[in-house]
N, C-alpha and C positions, 0 to 999 in steps of 0.2 A: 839898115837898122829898122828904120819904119815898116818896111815888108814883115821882116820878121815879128815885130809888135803888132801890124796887121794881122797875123795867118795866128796868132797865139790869142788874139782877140777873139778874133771868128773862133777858133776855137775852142776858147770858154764858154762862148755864148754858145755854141752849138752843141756841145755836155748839158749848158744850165738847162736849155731846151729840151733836151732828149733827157734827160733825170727827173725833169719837170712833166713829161708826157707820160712817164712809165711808172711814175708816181700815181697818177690821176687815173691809169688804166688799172693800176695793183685793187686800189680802192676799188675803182668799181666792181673787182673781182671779188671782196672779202664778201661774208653770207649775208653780213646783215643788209647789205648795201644789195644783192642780188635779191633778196625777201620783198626789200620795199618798192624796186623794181616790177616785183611781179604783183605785189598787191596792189599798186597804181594802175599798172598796165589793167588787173582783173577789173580794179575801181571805172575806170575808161571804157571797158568794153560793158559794164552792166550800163554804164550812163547811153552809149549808143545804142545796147538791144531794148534799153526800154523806150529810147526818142522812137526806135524805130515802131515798137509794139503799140505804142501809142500814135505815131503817125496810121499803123497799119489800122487801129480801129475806130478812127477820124473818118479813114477814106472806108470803111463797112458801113459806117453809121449813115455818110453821106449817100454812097448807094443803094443803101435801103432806105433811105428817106424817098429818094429815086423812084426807085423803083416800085413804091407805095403808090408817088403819087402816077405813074403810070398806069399798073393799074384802077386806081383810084378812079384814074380820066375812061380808061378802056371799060370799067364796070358801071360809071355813070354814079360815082359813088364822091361826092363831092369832100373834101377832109377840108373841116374846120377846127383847128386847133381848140379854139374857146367854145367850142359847143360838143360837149362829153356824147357819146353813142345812146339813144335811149336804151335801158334795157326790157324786156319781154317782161311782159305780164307775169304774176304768178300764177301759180298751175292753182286751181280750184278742186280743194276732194270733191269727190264724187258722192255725190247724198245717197244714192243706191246704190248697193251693192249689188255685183254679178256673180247671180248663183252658181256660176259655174269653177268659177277661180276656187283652190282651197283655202279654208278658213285658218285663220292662228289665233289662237287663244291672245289673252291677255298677258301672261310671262313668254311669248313671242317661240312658243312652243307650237308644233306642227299637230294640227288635231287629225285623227284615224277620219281619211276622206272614205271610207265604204260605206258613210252617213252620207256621201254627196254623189249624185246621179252618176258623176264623171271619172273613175281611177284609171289615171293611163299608166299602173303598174300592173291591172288586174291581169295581163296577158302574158305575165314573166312568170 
């Protein structure tokens, strides 16, 4: 008699099991449950491509810091962070003018050079 309340035990419990597994796999199947699936999964791989996008311009930035100061050492060109690059002088107009260049008016109009020694159209 106990055998038999044995094997009817296992039994149930081996239905409760297997109805209880094919239960939890229907769900997984139904759409809304496959949607959020896929939208976590999408959420997951945007958070890896941008660790990685971001790792990836970490290691550019450090290479061209590199590779600046390489140069930098190979041109004799010393980089100090706190000391900004002078910049060049401004250009100074020219107090005379060269009679040769053509003249433009004051409305930024091209005036008739056959008033000036030089036409290098006169040969067309």
């Amino acid at each position: 008699m106990f055998r038999r309340t044995f094997w009817f035990t296992t039994g149930v419990a081996a239905g409760v099991w297997a109805t209880t597994k094919v239960n939890r796999k229907l769900k997984q199947l139904t759409p809304e449950h496959l949607a959020t699936q896929a939208a976590n999964k999408a959420i997951e791989a945007g958070h890896r491509l941008k660790d990685r996008a971001v790792g990836f311009a970490l290691d550019v930035r450090d290479n061209m810091a590199q590779r600046e100061a390489e140069l930098g050492e190979a041109l004799g060109i010393e980089a100090n962070p706190d000391r900004l690059p002078e910049l060049p002088a401004p250009r100074r107009v020219a107090a005379i003018e060269n009679s040769n260049t053509p003249k433009y008016s004051r409305n930024s109009r091209y005036v008739d050079s056959s008033s000036y020694p030089y036409n290098r159209n006169e040969d067309h």
